[in-house]
Backbone of each chain as ProteinMPNN parsed JSONL, in Angstrom:
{"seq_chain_A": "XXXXXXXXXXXXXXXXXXXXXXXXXXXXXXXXXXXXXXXXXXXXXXXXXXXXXXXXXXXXXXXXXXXXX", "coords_chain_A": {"N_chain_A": [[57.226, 13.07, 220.736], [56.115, 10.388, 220.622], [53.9, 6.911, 220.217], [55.628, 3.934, 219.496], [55.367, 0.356, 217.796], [57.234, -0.947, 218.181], [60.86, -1.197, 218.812], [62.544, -1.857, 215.925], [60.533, 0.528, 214.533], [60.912, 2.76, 215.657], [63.861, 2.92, 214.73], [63.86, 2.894, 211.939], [62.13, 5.211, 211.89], [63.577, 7.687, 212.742], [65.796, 7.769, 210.952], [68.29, 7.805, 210.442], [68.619, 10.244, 212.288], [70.073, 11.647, 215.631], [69.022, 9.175, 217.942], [66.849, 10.019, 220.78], [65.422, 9.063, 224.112], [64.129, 5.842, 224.535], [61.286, 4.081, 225.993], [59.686, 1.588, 228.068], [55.75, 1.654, 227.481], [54.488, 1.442, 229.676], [55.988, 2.518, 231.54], [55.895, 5.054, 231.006], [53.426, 5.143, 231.054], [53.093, 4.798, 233.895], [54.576, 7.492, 234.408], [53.558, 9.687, 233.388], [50.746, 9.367, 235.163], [51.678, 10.585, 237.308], [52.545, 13.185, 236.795], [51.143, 14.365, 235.629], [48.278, 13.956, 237.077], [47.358, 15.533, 238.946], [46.282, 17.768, 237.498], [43.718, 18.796, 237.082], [43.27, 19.091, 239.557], [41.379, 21.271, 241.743], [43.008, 22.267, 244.39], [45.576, 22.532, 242.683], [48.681, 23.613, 242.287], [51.493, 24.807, 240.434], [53.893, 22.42, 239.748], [57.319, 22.876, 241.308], [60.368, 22.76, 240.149], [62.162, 20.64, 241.328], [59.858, 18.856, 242.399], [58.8, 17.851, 239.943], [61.448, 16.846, 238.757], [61.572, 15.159, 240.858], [59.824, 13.139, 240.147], [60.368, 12.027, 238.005], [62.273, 10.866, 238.859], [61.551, 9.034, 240.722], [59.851, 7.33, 238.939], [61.843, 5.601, 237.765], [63.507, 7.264, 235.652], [65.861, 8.463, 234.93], [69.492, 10.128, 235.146], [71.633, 11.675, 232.66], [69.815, 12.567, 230.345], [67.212, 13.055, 231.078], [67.649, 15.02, 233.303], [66.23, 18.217, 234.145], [66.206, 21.071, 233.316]], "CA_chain_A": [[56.912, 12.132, 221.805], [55.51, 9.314, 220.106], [54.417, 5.608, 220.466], [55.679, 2.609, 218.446], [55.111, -0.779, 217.783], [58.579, -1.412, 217.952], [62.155, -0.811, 218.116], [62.494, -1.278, 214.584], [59.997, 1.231, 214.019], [61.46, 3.936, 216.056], [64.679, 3.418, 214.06], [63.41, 3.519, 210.847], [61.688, 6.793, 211.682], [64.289, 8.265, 213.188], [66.197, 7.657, 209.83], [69.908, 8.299, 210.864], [68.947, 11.369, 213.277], [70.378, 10.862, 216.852], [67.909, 9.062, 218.951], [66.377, 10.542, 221.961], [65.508, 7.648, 225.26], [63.034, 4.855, 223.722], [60.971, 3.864, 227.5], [58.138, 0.925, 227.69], [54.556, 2.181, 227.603], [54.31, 1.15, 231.196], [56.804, 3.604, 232.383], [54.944, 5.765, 230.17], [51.593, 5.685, 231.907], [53.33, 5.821, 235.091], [55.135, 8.905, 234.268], [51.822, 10.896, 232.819], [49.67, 9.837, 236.362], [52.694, 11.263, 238.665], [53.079, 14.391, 236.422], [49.678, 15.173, 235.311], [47.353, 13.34, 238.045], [46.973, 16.763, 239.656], [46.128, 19.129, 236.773], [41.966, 19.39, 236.811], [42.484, 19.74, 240.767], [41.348, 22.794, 242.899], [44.33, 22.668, 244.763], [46.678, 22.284, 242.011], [50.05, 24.429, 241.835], [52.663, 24.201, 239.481], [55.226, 22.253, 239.864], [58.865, 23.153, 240.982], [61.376, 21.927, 239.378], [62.5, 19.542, 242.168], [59.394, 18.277, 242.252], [59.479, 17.249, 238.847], [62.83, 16.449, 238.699], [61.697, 13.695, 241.983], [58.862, 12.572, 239.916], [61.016, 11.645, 237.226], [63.639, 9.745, 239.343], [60.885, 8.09, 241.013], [59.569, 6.031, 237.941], [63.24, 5.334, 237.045], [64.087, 8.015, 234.279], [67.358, 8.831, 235.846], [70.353, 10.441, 234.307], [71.752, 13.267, 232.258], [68.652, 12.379, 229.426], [66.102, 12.945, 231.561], [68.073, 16.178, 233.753], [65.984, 19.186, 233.902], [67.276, 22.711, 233.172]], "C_chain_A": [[55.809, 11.199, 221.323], [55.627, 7.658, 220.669], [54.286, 5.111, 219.331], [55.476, 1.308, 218.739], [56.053, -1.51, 218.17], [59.834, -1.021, 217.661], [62.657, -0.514, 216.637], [61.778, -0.307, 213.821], [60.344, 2.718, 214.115], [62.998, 4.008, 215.105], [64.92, 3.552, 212.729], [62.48, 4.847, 210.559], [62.545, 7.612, 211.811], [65.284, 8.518, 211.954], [67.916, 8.028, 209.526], [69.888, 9.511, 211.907], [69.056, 10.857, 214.473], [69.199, 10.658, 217.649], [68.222, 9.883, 220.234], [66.482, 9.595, 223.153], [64.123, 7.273, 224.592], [62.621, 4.08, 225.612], [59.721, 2.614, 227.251], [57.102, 1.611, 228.061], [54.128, 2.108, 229.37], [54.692, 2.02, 231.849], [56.027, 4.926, 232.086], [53.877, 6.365, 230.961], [52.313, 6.072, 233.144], [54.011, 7.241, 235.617], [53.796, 9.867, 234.439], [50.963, 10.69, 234.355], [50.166, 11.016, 237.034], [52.454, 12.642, 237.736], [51.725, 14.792, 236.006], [48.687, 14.83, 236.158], [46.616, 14.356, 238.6], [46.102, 17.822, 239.063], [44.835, 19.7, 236.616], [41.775, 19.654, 238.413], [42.31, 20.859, 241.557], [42.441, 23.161, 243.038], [45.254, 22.464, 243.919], [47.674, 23.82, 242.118], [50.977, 24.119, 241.284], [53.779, 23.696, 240.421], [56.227, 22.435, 239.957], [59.573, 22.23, 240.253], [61.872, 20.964, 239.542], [61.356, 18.708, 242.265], [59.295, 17.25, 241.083], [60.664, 16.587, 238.552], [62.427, 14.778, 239.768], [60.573, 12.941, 241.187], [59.329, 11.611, 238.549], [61.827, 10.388, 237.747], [62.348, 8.87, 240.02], [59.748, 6.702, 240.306], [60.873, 5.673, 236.871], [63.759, 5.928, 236.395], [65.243, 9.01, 235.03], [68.817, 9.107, 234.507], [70.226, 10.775, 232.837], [70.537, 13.012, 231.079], [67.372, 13.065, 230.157], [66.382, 13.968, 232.959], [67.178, 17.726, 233.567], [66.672, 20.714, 234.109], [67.221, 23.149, 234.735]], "O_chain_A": [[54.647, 11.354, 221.702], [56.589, 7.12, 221.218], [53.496, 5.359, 218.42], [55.39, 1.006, 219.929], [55.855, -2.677, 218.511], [60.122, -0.562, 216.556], [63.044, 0.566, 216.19], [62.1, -0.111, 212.649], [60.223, 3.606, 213.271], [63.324, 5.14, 214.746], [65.896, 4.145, 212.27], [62.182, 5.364, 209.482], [62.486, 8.518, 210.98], [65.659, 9.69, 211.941], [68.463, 8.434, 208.5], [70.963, 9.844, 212.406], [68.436, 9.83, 214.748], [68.456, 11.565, 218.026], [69.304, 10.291, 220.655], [67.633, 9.208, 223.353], [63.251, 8.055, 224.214], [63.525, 3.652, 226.33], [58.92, 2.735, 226.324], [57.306, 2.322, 229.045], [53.426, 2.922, 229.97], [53.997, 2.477, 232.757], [55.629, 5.698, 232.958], [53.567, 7.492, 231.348], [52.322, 7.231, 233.559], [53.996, 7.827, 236.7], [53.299, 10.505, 235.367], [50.489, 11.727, 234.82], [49.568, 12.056, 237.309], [51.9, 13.392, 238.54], [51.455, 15.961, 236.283], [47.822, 15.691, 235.996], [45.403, 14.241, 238.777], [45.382, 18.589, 239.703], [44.668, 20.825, 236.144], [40.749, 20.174, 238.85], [43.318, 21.368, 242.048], [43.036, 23.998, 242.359], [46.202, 22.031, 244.574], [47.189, 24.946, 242.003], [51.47, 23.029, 241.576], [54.349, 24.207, 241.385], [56.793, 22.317, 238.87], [59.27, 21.099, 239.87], [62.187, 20.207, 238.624], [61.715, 17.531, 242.226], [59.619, 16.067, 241.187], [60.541, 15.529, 237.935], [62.849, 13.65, 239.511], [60.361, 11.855, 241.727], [58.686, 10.629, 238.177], [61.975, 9.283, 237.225], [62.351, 7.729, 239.558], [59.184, 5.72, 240.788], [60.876, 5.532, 235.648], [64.861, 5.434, 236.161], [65.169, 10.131, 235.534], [69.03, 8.528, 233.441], [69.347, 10.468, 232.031], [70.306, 14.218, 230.996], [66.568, 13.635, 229.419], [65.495, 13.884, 233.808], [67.644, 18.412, 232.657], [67.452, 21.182, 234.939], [67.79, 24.174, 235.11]]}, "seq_chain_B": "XXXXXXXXXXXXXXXXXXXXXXXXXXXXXXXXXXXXXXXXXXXXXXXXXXXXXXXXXXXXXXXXXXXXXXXXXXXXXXXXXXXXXXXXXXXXXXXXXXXXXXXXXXXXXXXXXXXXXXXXXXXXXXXXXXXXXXXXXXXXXXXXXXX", "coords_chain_B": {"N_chain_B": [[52.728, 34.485, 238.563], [49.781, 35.63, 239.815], [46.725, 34.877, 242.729], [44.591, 35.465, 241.412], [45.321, 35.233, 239.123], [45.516, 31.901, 239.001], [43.096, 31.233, 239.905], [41.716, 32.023, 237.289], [42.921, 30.388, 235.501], [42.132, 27.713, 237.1], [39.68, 27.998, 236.264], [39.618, 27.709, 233.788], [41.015, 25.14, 233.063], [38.26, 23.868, 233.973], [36.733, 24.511, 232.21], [37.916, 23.094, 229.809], [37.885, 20.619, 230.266], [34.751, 20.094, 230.86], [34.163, 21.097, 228.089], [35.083, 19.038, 226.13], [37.466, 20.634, 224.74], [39.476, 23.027, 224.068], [38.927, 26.576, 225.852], [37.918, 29.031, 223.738], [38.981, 32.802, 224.416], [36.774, 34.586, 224.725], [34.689, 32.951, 226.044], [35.83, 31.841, 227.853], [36.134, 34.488, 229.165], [32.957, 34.669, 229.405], [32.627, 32.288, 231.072], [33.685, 33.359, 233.597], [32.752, 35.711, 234.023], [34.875, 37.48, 233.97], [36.226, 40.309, 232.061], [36.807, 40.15, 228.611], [39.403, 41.187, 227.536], [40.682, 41.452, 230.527], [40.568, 38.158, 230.841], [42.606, 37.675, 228.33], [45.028, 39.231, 229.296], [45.133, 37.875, 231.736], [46.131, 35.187, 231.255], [48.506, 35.431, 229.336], [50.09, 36.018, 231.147], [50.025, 33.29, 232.226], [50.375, 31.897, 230.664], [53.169, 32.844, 230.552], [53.973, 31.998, 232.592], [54.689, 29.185, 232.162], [51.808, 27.466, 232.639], [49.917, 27.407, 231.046], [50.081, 27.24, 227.146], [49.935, 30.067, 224.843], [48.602, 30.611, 221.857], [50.735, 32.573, 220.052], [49.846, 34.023, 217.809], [47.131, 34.815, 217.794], [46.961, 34.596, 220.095], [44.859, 33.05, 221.268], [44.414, 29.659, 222.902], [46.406, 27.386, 222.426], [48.073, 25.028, 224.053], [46.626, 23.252, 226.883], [47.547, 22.422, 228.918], [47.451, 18.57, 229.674], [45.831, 18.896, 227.565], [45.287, 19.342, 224.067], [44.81, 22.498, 222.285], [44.496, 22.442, 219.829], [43.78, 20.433, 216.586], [45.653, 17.051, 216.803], [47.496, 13.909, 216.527], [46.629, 12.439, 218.138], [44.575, 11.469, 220.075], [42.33, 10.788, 222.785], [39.525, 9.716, 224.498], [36.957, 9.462, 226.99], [35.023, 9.442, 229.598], [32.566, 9.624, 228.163], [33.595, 11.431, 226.107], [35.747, 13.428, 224.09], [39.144, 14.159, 223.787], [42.101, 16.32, 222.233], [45.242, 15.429, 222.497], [48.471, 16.482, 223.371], [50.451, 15.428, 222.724], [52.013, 11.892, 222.979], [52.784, 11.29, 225.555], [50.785, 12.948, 226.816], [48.772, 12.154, 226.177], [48.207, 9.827, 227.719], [48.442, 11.289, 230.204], [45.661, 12.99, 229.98], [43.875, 10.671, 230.726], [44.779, 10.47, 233.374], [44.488, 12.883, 234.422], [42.285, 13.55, 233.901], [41.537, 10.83, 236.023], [40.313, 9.325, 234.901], [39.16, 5.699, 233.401], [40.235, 5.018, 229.935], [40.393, 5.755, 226.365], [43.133, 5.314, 224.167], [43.967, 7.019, 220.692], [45.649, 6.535, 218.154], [48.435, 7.052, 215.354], [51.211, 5.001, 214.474], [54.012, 7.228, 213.566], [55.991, 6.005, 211.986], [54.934, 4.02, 210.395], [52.363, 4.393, 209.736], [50.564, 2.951, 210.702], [47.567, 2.445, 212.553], [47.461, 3.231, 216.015], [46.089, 1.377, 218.832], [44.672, 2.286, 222.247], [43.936, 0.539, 225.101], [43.234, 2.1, 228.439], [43.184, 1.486, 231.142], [42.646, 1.985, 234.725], [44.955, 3.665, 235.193], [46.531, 2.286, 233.338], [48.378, 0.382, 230.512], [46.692, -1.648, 227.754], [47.963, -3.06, 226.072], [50.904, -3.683, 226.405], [53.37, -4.082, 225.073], [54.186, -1.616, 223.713], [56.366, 0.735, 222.755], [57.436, 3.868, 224.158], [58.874, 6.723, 222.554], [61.114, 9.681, 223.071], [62.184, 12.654, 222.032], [63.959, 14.98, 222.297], [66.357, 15.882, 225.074], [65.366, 16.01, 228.518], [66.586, 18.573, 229.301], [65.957, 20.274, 227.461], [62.969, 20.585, 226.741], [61.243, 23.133, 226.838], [62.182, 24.758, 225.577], [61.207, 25.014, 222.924], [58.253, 24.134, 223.128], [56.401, 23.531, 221.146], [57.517, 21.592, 219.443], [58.773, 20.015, 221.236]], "CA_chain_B": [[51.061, 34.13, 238.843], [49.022, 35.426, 241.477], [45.821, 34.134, 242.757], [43.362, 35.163, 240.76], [45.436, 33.946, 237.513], [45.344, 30.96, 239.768], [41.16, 31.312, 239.715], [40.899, 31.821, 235.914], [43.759, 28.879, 235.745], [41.65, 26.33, 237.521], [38.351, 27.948, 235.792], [39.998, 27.772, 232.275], [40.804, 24.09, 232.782], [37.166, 23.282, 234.49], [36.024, 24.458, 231.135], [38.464, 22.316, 228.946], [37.167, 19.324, 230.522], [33.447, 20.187, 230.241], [33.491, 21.437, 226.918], [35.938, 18.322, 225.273], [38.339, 20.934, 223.818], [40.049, 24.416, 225.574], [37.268, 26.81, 225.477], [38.5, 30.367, 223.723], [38.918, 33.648, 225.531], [35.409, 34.878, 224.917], [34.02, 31.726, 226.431], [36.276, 31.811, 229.539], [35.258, 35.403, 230.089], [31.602, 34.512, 229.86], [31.939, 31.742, 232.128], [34.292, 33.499, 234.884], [32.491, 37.113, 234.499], [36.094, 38.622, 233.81], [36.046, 40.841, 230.607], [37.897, 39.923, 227.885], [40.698, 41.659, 227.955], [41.633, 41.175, 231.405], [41.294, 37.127, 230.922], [43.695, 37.448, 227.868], [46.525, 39.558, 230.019], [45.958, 36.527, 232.415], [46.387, 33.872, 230.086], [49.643, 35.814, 229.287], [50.471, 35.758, 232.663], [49.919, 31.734, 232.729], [51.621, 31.341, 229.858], [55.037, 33.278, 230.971], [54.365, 30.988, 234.097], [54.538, 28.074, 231.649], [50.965, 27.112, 233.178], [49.597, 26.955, 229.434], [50.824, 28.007, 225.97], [48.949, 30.745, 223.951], [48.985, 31.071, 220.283], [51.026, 34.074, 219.468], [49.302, 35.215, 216.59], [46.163, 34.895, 218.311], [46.073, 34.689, 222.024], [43.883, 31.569, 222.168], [45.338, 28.959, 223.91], [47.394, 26.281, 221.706], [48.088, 23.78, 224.698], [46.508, 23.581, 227.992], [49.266, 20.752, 228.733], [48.293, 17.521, 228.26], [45.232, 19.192, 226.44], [45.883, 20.713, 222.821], [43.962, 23.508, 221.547], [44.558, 22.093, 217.89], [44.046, 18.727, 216.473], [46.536, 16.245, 216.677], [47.583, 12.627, 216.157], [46.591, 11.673, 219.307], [43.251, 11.415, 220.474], [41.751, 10.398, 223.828], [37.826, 9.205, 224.528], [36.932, 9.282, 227.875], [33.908, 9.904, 229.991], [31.827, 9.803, 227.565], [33.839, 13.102, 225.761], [37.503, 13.286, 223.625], [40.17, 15.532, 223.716], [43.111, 15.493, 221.551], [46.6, 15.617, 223.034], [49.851, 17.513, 222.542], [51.743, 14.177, 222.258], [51.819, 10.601, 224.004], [52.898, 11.283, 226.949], [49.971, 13.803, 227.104], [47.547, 11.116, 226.047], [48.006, 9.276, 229.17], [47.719, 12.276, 231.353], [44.546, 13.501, 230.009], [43.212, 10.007, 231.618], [45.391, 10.888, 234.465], [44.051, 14.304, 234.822], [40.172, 13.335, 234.712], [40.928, 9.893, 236.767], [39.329, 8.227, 233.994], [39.439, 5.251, 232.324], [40.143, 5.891, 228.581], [41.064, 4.86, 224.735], [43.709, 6.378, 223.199], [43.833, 6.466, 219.547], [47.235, 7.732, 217.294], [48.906, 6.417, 214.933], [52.516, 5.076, 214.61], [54.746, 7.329, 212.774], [56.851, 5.447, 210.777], [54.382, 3.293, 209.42], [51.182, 5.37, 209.966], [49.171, 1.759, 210.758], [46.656, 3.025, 213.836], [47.413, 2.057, 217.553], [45.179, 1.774, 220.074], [45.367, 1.255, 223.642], [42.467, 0.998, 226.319], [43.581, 2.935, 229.472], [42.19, 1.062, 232.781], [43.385, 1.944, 236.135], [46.133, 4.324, 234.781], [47.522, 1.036, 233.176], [47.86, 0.607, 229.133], [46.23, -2.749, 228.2], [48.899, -3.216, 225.306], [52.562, -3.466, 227.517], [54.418, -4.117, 224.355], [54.371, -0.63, 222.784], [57.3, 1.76, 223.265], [57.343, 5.192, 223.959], [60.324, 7.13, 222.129], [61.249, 11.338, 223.461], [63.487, 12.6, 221.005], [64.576, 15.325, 223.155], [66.108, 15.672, 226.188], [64.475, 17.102, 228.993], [66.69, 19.945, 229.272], [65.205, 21.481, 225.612], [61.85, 20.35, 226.325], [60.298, 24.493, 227.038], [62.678, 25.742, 224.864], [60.336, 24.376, 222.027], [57.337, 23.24, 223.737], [55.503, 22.726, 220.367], [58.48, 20.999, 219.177], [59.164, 19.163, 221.93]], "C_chain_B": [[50.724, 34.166, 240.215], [47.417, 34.681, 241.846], [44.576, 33.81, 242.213], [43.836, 35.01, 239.346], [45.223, 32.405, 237.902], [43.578, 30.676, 239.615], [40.917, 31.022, 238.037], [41.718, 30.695, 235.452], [42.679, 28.007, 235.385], [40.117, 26.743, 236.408], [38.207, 27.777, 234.439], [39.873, 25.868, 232.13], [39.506, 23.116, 233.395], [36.482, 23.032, 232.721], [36.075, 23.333, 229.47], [37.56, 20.322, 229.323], [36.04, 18.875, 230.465], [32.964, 20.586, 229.074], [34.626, 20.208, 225.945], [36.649, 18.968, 224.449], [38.786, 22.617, 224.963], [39.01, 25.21, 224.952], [38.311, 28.57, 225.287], [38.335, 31.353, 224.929], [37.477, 34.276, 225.732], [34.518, 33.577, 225.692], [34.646, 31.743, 227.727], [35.582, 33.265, 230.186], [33.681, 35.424, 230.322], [31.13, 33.839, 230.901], [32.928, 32.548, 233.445], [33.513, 34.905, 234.981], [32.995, 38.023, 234.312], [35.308, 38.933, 232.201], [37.478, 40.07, 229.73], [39.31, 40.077, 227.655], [41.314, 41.455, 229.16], [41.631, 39.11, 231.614], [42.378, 36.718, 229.631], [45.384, 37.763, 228.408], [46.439, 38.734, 231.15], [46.505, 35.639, 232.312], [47.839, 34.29, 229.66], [50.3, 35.608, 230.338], [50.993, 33.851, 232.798], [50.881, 31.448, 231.836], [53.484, 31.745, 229.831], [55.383, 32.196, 232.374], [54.723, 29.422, 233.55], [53.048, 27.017, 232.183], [50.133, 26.646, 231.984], [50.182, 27.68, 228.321], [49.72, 28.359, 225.061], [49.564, 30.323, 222.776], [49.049, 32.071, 219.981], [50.604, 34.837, 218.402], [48.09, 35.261, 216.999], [45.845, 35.074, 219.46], [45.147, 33.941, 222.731], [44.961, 30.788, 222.554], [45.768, 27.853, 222.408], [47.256, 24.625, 222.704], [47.661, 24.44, 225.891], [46.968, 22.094, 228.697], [48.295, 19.747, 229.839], [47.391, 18.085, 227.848], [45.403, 19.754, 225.396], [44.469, 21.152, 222.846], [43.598, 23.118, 220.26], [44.009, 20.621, 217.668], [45.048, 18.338, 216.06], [46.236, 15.146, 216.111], [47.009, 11.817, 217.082], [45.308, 11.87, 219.815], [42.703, 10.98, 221.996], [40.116, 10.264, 224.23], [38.043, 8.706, 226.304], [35.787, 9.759, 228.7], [33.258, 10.343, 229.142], [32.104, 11.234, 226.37], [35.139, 12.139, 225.103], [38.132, 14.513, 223.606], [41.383, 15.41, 222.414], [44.271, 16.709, 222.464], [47.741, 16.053, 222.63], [50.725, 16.126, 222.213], [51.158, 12.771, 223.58], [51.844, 10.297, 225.141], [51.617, 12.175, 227.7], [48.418, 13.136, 227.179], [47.2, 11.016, 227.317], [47.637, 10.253, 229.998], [46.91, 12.589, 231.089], [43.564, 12.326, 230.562], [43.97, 10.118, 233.117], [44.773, 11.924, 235.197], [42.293, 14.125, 235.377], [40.084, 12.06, 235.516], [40.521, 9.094, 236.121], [40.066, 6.846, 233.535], [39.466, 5.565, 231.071], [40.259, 5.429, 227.315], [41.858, 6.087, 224.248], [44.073, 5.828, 221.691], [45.006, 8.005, 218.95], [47.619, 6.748, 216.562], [50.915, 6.504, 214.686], [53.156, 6.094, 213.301], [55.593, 7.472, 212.217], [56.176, 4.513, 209.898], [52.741, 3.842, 209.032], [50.035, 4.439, 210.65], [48.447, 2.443, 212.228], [46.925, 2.055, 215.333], [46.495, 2.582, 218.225], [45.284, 1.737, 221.193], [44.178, 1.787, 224.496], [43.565, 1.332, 227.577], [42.741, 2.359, 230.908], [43.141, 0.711, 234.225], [44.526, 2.59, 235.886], [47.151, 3.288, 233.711], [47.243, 0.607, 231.745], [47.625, -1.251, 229.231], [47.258, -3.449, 226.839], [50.651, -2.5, 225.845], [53.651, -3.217, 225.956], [55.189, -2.893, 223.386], [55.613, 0.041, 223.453], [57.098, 3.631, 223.458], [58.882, 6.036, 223.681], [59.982, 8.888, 222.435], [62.33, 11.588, 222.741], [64.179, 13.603, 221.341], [65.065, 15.459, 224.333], [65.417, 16.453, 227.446], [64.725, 18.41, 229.637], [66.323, 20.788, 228.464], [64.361, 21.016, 225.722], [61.219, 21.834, 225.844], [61.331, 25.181, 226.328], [61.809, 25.868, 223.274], [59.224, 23.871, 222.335], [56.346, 22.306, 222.537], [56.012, 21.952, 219.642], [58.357, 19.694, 219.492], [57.734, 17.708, 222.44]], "O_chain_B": [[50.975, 33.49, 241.212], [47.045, 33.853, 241.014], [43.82, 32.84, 242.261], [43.052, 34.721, 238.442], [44.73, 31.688, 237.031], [43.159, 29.651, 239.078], [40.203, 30.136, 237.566], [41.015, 29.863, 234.878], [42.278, 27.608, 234.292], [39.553, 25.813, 235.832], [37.126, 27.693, 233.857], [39.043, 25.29, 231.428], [39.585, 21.888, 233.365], [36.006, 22.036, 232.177], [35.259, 22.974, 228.622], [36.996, 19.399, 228.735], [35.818, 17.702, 230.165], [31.766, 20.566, 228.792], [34.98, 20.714, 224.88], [36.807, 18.428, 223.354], [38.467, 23.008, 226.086], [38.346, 24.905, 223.961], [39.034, 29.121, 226.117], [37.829, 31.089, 226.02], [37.063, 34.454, 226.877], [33.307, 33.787, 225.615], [33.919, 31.652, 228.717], [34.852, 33.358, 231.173], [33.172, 36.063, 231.243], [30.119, 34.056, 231.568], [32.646, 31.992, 234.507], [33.59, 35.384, 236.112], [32.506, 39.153, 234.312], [34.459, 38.356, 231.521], [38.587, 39.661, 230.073], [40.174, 39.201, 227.607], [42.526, 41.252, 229.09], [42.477, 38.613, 232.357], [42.989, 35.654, 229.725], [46.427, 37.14, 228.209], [47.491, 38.647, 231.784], [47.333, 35.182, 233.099], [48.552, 33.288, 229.615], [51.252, 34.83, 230.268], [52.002, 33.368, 233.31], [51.963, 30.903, 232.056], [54.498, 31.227, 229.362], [56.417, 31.8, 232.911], [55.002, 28.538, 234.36], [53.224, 25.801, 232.108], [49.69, 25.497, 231.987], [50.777, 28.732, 228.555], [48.866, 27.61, 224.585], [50.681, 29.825, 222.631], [48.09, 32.762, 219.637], [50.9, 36.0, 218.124], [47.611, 36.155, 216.301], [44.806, 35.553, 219.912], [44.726, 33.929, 223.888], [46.149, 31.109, 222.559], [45.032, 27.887, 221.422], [46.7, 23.574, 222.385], [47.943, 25.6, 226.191], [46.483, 20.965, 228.773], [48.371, 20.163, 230.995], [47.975, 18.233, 226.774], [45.749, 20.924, 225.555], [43.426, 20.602, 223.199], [42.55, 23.421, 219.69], [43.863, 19.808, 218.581], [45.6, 18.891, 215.109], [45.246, 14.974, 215.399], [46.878, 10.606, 216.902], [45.187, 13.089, 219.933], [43.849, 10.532, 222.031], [39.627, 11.382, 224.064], [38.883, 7.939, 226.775], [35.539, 10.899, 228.309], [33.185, 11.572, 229.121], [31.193, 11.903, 225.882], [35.485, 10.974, 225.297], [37.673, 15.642, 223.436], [41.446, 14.384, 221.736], [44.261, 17.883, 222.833], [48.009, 15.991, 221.43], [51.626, 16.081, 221.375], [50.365, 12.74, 224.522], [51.248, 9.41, 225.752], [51.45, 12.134, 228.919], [47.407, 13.397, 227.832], [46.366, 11.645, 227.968], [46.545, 10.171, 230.561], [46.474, 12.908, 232.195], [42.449, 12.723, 230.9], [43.292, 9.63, 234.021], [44.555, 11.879, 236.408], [41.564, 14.337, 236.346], [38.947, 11.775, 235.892], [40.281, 7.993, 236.616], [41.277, 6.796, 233.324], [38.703, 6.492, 230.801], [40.171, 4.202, 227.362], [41.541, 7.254, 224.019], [44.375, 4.665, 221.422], [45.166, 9.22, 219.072], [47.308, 5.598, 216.871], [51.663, 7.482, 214.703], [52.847, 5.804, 212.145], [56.121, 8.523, 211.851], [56.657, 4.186, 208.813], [52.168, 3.544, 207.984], [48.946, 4.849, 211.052], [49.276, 3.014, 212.936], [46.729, 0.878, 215.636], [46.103, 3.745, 218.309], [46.213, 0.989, 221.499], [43.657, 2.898, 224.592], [44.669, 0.786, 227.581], [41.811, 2.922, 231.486], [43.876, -0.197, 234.611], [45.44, 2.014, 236.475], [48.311, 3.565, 233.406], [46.057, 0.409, 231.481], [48.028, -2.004, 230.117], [47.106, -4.67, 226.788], [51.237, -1.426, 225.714], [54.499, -2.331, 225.851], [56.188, -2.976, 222.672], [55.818, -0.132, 224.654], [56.536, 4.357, 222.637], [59.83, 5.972, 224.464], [58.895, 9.383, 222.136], [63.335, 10.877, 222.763], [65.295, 13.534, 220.827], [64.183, 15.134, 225.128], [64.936, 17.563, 227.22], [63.939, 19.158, 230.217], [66.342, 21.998, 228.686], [64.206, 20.481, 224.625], [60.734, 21.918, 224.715], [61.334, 26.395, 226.529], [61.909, 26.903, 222.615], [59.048, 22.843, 221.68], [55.812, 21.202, 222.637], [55.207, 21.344, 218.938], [58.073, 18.691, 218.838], [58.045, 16.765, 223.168]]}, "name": "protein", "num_of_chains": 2, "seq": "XXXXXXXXXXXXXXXXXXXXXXXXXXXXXXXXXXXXXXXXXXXXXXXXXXXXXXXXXXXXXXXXXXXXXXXXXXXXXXXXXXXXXXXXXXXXXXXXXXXXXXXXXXXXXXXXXXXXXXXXXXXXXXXXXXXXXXXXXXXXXXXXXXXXXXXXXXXXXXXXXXXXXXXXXXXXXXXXXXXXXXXXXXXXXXXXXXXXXXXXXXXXXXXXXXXXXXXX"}
């Protein structure tokens, strides 16, 4: 789970192995608040799965890529 | 996980955040009071809960997710402190997690050149970067240090 500079950078690393989903940094950050925002607080409890799963669809990362077990 | 893995939990990651790195098991039991031994069979506990991931040959902690235990590529500076992160997406949440503004510092690799990115308001101040997951997120915890 890395960042690049650039498309071309991700597919010259990648080097013929099948890519993964390539997302802008934007989506990025807003992923990491929603999913980690919570984790230094008092009340924190883990996450179900549905939760996660809605926290996902709610900064767009939708379909079977982005499906949790 | 019951409530008082829940206690040494929240008191494990009070410590990660005040000491800029996860703070071993002798160090959690000094600051919670527990003995040693019973905050490693909690920490077991957390970690079957997927709450953090030990290091099996040791029993210290590895990741206390987004914080690593280890050093990485990925760095974070923030309140005046740094952490380093299990991966990119972990970056961001460790300014997520403390609220903070932040700098994260990693470098790309495929070319190794150093990126940076200031962190203000949850919001990176360089839009143009990508973030690539090379698995999907049904095999993330099948591999966590993998993944």
């Amino acid at each position: 789970m890395n960042l690049f500079r650039s498309e071309e950078h991700v597919e010259r690393w990648l080097a013929g192995r099948a890519p993964g989903a390539t997302i802008p940094v934007v989506q990025l950050a807003e992923l990491a608040s929603a999913w980690w925002g919570d984790r230094l607080s008092p009340g924190w409890r883990a996450h179900t799965r549905e939760q996660n799963q809605a926290i996902l669809d709610a900064v767009g990362l939708t379909g079977a890529f982005w499906r949790l077990p | 996980m019951d409530g008082s893995d829940l206690g040494l939990r929240n008191a494990t990651y009070g410590l990660v955040a005040e000491l800029g790195r996860v703070p071993t098991a002798a160090e959690a039991a000094r600051a919670t009071g527990l003995g040693l031994e019973e905050v490693r069979a909690r920490w077991r506990s957390l970690h079957e809960a997927h709450a953090l991931v030990l290091d099996e040959s040791t029993g210290e902690i590895l990741m206390a997710n987004p914080f690593s235990g280890v050093p990485t590529r990925f760095r974070v500076y923030a309140d005046g402190r740094s952490w380093h992160a299990n991966c990119a997406w972990d970056a961001f949440g460790i300014c997520a997690a403390l609220g903070t503004d932040g700098r994260i510092e990693t470098t790309c690799p495929d070319c190794d050149e150093p990126i940076t990115v200031e962190v203000r308001d949850t919001h990176p101040d360089d839009e143009t970067l990508l973030f690539h997951c090379l698995l999907p997120a049904a095999h993330w915890w099948e591999n966590i240090v993998y993944t």
